[in-house]
Structures are given as C-alpha cells and as structure tokens.
C-alpha positions in Angstrom: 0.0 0.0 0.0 1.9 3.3 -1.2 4.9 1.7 -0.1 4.3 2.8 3.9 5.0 0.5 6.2 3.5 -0.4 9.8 6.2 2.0 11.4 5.6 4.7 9.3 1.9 4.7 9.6 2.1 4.8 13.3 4.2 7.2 13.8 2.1 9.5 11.5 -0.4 8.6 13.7 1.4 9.5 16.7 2.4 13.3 15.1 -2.1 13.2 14.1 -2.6 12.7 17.4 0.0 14.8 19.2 -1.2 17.6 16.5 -5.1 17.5 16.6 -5.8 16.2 20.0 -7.8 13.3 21.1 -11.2 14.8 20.8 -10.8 15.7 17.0 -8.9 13.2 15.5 -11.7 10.3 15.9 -13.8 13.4 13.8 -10.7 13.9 11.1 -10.4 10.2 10.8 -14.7 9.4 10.6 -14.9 12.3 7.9 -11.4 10.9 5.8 -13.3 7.7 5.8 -16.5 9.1 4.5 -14.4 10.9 1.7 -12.4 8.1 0.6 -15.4 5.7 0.5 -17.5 9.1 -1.5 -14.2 8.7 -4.1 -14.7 5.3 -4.6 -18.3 5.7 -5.3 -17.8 7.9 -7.8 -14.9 6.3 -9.5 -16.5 3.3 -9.4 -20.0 5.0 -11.2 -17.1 6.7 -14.2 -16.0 3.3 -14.2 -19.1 1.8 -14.9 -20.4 4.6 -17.4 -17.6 4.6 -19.6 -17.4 0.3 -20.0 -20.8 1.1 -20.3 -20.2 3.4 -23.2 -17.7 1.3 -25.0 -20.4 -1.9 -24.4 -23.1 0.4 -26.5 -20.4 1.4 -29.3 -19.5 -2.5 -29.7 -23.4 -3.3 -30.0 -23.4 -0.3 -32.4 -20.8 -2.2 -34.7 -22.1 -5.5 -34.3 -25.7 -4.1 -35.9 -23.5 -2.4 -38.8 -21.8 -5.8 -39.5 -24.9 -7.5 -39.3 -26.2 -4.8 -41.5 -23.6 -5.1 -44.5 -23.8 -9.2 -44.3 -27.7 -8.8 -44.8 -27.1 -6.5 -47.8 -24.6 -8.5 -49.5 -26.2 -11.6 -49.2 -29.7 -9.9 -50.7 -27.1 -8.2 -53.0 -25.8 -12.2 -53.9 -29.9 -13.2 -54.3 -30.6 -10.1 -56.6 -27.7 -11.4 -58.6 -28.3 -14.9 -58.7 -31.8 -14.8 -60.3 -31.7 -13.6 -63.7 -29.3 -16.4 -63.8 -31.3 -19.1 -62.4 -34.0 -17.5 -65.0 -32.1 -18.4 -67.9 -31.4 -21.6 -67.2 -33.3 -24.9 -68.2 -35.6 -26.2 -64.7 -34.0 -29.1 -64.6 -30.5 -27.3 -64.2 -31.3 -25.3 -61.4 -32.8 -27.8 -59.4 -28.7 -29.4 -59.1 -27.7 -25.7 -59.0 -25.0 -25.2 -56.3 -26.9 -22.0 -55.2 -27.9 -22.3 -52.0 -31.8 -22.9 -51.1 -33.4 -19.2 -50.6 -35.3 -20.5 -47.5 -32.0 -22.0 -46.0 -30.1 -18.9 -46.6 -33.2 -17.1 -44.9 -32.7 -19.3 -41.8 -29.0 -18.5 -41.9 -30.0 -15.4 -41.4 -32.1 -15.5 -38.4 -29.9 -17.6 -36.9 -27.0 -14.9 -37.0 -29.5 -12.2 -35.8 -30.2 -15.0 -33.2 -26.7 -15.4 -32.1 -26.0 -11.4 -32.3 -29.0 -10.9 -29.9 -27.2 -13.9 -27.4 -23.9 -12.6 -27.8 -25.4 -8.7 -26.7 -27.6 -10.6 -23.8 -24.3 -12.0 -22.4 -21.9 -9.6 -22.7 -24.9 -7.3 -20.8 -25.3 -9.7 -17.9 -21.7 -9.8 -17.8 -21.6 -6.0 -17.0 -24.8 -6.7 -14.4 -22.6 -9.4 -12.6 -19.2 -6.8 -13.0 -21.5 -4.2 -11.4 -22.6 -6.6 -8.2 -19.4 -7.4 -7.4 -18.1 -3.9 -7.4 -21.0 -2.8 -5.5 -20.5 -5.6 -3.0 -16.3 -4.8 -2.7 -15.2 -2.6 0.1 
C-alpha cells in the first residue's frame, strides 16, 4: 500500500494525534473515511459509465456488420436470379446455389446469435457491477 509500512503509519499517527488532539482526530479520521469511501463511489459510477459506453459502441458495430452481411447476401440473391431465370428447370434444381429459405434461416440464426452474444456480454456488466457494489 503506497509503499508505507506499519512504522511509518504509526508514527504518523502519533504526530495526528499529538497535532489534533484526542477529541478531534476520531472526527478527522470518521470524515477521511466518509471521503475516501464518497471517491470510490464515484470512481467506481465513471467506471461503470464509460465500460458502459464502449459496451453500447460494440453493439453499435455488431448491428453495422450485421447490416452489410444482410445487404450483400440480398445483393448475392438479386444477382443470382436472372441467372437461375435463364437456365433450363431441370439445371437449377442441381444448382450449387444455395436454397433461398435456407439462406433465410441462416440469417435468423446470426440475428439470433448477435442478440445472445449482446444478452451475455450485458449480464456480464450486471454481474461486474454486483461485485463492485459488494467490494469494500
């Protein structure tokens, strides 16, 4: 701890005591300890804000990427049926594009595992919060 030792501390709190007197020094000490713990509590809420902050700006990105991957695969569908158009049926049915229905549940399931990912990484910052709030 600030690289005092035990002797140092008491003899500071030797010269506290000598200096302030018994009556005020149990005052000086209770109000120290009510501004330290006041510090903390504030740190502790500028902590939390700002991971807070960059937790938002991450979800923010996450919905962009999401975004563009949506567009270029309805970009890749667009694209791929004019072809599938001038083809013969029986052709596209052993087509090596993928089934739009499948490709639709792709989708979902990446909006699915975007929403799980945000749900954890938010009770991750709940659980970070409790055990701050339960710290000394």
């Amino acid at each position: 701890m600030f690289g005092i030792g035990t002797t140092e501390i008491l003899v500071i709190l030797v010269v506290a005591l000598l200096v302030l007197g018994p009556k005020k020094l149990p005052e000086i000490a209770r109000s120290l300890g009510k501004t330290l713990a006041e510090f903390k509590r504030v740190t502790t809420d500028v902590k939390r804000t700002i991971d807070l902050e960059a937790q938002e700006e991450e979800d923010k990105e996450r919905q962009a990427r999401l975004k563009k991957k949506k567009d270029r695969k309805a970009a890749n569908k667009k694209e791929s049926v004019p072809e599938e158009d001038d083809n013969d049926q029986s052709e596209s049915k052993f087509s090596s594009e993928p089934n739009p229905e499948e490709s639709g549940q792709k989708e979902q399931a990446d909006e699915q595992a975007g929403r799980e990912e945000q749900e954890g990484s938010k009770t991750t910052t709940r659980e970070q919060d409790k055990e701050a709030e339960t710290r000394p």
